[in-house]
N, C-alpha and C positions, 0 to 999 in steps of 0.2 A: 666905212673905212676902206681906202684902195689898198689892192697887196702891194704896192710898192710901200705904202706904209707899214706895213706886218711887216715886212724884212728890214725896217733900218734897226738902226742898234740897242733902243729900248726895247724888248720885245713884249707887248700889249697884244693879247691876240685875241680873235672874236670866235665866239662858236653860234655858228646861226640854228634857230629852230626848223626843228622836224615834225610834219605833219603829224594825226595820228592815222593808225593804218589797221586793214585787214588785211590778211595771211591766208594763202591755204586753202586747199582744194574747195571750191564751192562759194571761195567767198562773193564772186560779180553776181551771186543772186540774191545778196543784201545790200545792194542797189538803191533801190526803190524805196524801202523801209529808211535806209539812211541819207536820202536825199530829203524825204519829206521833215526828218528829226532835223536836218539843217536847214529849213525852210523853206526849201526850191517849191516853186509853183508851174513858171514855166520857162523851162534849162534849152540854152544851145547845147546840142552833141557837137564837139568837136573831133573829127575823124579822116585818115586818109580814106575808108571805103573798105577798106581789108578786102577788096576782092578774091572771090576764091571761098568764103567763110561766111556765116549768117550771126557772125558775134554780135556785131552793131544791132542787126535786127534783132536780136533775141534781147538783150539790155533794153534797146527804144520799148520794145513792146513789155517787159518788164515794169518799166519805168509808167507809161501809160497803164498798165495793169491798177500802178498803186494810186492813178489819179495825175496823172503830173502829165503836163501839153509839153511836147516835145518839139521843138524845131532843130533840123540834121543839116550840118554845114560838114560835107563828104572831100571836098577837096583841096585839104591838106595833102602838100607835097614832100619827099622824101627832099631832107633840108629843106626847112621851113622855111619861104619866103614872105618877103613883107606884106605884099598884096593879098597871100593867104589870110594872114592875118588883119589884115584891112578889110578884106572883103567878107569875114566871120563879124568884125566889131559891126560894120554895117548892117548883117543881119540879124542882131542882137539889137541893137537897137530900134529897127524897120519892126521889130515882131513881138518890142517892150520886155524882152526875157529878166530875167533875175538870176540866173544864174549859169552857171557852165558844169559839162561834162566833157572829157575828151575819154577815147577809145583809143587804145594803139601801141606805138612806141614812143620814143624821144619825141619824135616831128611833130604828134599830135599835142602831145601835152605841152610843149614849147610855146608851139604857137599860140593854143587856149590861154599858157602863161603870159605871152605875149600881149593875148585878144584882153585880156581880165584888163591887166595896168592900162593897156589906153582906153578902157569903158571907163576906167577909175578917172581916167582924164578930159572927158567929155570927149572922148575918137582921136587924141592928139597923136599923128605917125608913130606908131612903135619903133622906128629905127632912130626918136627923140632921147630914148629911156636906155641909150648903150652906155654900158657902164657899171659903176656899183651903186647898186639904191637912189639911180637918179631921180626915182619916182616921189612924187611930192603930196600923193593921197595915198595914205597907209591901209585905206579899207578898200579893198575891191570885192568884185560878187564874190562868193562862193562856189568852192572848184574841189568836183567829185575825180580824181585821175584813174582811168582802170588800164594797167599795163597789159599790154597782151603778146611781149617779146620781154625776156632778160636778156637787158642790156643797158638801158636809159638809166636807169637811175630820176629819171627827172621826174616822177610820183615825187619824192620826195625830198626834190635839194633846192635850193635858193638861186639855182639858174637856168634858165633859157637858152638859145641860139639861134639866129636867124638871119639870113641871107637878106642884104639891103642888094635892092636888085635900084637902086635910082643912082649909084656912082656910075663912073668914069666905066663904060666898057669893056676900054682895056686891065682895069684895075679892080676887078669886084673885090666883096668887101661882105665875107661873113663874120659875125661879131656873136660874142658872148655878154649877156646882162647878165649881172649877179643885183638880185632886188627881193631882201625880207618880205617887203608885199607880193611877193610873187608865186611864195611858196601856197602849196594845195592846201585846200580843207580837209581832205580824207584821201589815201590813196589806198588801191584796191589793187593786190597782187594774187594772182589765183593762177597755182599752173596748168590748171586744164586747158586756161585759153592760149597757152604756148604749143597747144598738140597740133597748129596749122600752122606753124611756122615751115617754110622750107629748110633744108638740109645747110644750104649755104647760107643761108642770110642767119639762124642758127649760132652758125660757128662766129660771123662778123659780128653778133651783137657780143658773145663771149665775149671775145677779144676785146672790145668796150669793159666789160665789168672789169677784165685784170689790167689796163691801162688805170680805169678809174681806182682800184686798190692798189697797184704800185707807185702810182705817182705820187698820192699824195703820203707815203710809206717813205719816200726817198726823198719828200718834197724839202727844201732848204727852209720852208714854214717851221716845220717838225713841230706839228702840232700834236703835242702827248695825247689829247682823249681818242683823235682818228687814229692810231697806230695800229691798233687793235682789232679791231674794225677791217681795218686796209688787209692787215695779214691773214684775218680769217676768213676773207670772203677771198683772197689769193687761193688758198687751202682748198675751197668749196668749189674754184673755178679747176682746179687743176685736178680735181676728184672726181666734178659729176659734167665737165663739158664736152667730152667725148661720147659716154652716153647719152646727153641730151640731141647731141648732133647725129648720129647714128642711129638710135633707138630711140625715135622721138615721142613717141606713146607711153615711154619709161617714166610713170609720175616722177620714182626717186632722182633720177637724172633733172629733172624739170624743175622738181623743188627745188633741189641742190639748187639751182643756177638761179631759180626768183628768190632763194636769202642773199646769193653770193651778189647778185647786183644790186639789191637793195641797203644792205651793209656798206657797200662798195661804195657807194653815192654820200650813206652816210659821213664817208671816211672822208672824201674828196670834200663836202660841204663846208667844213669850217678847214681842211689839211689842203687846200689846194690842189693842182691840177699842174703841168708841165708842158713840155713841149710835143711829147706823143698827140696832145690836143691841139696845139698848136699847128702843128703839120697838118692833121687831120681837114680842120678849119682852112685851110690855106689851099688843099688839092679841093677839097668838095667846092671850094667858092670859085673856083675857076672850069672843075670838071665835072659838078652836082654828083661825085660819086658816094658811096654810102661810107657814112660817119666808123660804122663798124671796121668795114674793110679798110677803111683809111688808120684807124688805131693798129690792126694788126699788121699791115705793111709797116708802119714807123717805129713800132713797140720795141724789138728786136737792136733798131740800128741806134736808138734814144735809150734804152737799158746800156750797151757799150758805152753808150757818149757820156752815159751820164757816169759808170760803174766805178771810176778812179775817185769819188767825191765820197763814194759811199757802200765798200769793200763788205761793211759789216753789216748793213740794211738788205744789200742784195743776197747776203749770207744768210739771213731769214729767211727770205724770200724762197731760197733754193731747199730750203727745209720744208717752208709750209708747201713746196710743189713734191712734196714726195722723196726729195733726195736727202739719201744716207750718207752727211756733209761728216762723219766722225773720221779724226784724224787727216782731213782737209785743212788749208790754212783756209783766211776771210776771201781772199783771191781768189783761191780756186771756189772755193763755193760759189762765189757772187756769179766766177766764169759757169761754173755747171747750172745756175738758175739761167742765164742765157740760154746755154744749152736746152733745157727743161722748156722753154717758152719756144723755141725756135719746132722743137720736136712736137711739141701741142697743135702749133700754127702748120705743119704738113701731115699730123694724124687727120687735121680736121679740115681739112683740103682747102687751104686758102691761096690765096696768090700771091707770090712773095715779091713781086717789085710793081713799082705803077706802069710802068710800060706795058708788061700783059697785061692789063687788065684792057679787055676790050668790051665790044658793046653785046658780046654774048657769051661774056664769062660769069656772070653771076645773076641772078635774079631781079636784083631791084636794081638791075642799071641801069643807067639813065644818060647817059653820054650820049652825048646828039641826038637827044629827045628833050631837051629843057625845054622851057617856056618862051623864051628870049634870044633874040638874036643871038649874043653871045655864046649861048649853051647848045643851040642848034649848030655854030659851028664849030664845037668843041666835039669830034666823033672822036680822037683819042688821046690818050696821054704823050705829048711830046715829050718832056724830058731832056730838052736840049738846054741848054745853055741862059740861054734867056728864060724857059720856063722854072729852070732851077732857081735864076737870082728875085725872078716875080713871087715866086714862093715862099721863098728865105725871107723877102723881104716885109709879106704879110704874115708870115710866122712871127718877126717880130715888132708890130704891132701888137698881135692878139695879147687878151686879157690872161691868156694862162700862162703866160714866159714867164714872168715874174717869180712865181715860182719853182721852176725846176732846180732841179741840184745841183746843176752847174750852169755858172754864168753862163750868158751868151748873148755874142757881136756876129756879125753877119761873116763874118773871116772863121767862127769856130762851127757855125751850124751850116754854113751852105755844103758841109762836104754830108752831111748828115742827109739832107732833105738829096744830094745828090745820089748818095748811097741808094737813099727810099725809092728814088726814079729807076736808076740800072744797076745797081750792085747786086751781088752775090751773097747769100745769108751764109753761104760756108767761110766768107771770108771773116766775119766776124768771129768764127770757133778758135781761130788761132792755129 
């Protein structure tokens, strides 16, 4: 079913399946024991490398502990791109594997998602299957997810993401698949494996989980079972991600953030997604910057844009961040969860428009270090004029518009995404 189908006037709405999952300090070392119960013999690891950290190796050796041949496909990149995932399916195939593992965040388990559906196809290009369930074999291997950042959500939700690096140039073209076949076998959320995350990168994956729980909270799907869901893991972000980011050895902080995202994913899976994703998608495809950072620059200016639709929604929201909304009307509140979101995103030192963001403001940047001509000469965010309307214009395209809370034509969003380039977050306080 496409979301533009969910939004016409009968409302028929789908809830898709969630993986089953482990939780909880210590879980990636029942690995091995639940690989062999799902009948892996011998598993592609799918991984960026986590440089920095011996995760990967301590799991591979794990996993070889309980008997299981291991082949390691390490270079997955920050936004998955297609050749990553082209060049994993070829070695799953070269090496006869049966099944998959990825390691990581979003980018790895994407592209394993990715890598599964075209084995399921005999190798057919994974930028064939953009879309919803365009996939035409419902059984693919078996696929163990171990998260090792809250943020992603994608352990456990029915979509992917990935950068089709074979368009136009000047036009690239990162897309969203939504495919039931797509979803994990087992995902493995354990927060000890968040104790190596950096400080920043940290905060930007946050800032993912409370886009993925407000959007689909606000979303014009208004899917009743995600509501729930959405607002409590909002609760859990705005409780424990200061401590996560700061005190990063804080299990409490750590957990807090691997329910708040996992929840979060559940909410967005069957409640949809918005334009915070939309934008997100549309700067990374042209500046390969991090998915995280791009939700928290757009969050802020997409909550405003959207907040006239949904006075009473963002009224929640301002409550489950902690605000004492008694004796406020719905406006003021929805305005003080702004406020609430804006003061999270500078507690936790993020960059508040895309023009700073340079090639040595945060960790995993990547600006003018891509793969590709085109990314190598992308050293920083313009913002001019023409970068606005190429923006605006693949925002709407993407698979999450459809959903947001408020309509949108290129005449209502281009001030939006213009905002996200050079505006000012004070000016949204009123």
């Amino acid at each position: 079913m496409q979301v533009d189908e969910l939004l016409k006037p009968f409302p028929i709405k789908e809830f898709h399946p969630f993986p089953r999952a482990l939780m909880g300090p210590g879980a990636h070392e029942m690995i091995g024991p639940e690989a062999l119960k799902l009948g892996f013999r011998k598993t592609l690891v799918m991984t960026s490398g986590l440089r920095g950290t011996d995760i990967v190796h301590k799991i591979v050796e794990s996993m070889k502990y309980h008997g299981l041949e291991v082949v390691v496909y390490d270079k997955v990149e920050s936004n998955p791109k297609d050749y990553n995932v082209m060049d994993a399916v070829a070695l799953y195939q070269e090496n006869e594997c049966d099944s998959f593992v990825s390691i990581g965040g979003g980018s790895s388990h994407d592209a394993c998602k990715g890598a599964r559906v075209s084995v399921a196809h005999d190798g057919r290009n994974v930028n064939e299957f953009e879309g919803f369930n365009m996939s035409e074999n419902p059984r693919n291997p078996p696929h163990i997810a171990v998260s090792t950042t809250a943020g992603t959500g994608s352990e456990t939700s029915w979509a992917y993401v990935i950068t089709d690096t074979t368009t136009d140039p000047e036009n690239p073209h990162k897309y969203v698949a939504f495919d039931d076949a797509s979803v994990t076998s087992l995902a493995i959320d354990d927060p000890v494996l968040y104790f190596d995350c950096p400080v920043d990168y940290t905060a930007q994956c946050g800032f993912d989980v409370l886009a993925h729980a407000s959007e689909p909270y606000v979303s014009r799907i208004n899917f009743q079972p995600s509501l729930g869901n959405a607002l409590h893991a909002i609760k859990l972000t705005a409780e424990s991600l200061r401590q996560a980011v700061w005190n990063g050895q804080d299990l409490a902080g750590r957990e807090g953030m691997m329910y708040a995202q996992y929840i979060a994913a559940q909410a967005f899976n069957s409640g949809g997604l918005g334009i915070i994703h939309s934008i997100s998608h549309a700067v990374s495809a042209f500046y390969d910057t991090h998915h995280g950072l791009n939700n928290a620059i757009a969050l802020p200016r997409v909550w405003a844009f959207n907040m006239p639709t949904q006075y009473k929604r963002f009224a929640d929201i301002a409550r489950a961040m902690g605000i004492d909304t008694h004796g406020m009307t719905d406006v003021r509140a929805a305005e003080a969860a702004l406020e609430a979101a804006i003061r999270l995103l500078r507690d936790v030192g993020i960059t508040e428009r895309f023009v700073d963001v340079t090639q040595d403001s945060y960790s995993k940047n990547r600006l003018g270090q891509g793969p590709t001509e085109f990314y190598a000469q992308a050293k920083e965010i313009v913002g001019d004029d023409t970068d606005v309307d190429r923006i605006t214009n693949h925002v709407l395209g993407d698979a999450c518009t459809p959903g947001n809370a408020k309509e949108c034509t290129f005449e209502t969003v281009r001030p939006v995404v213009e905002h996200c380039m050079t505006g000012d977050l004070d000016d949204l306080l009123g």
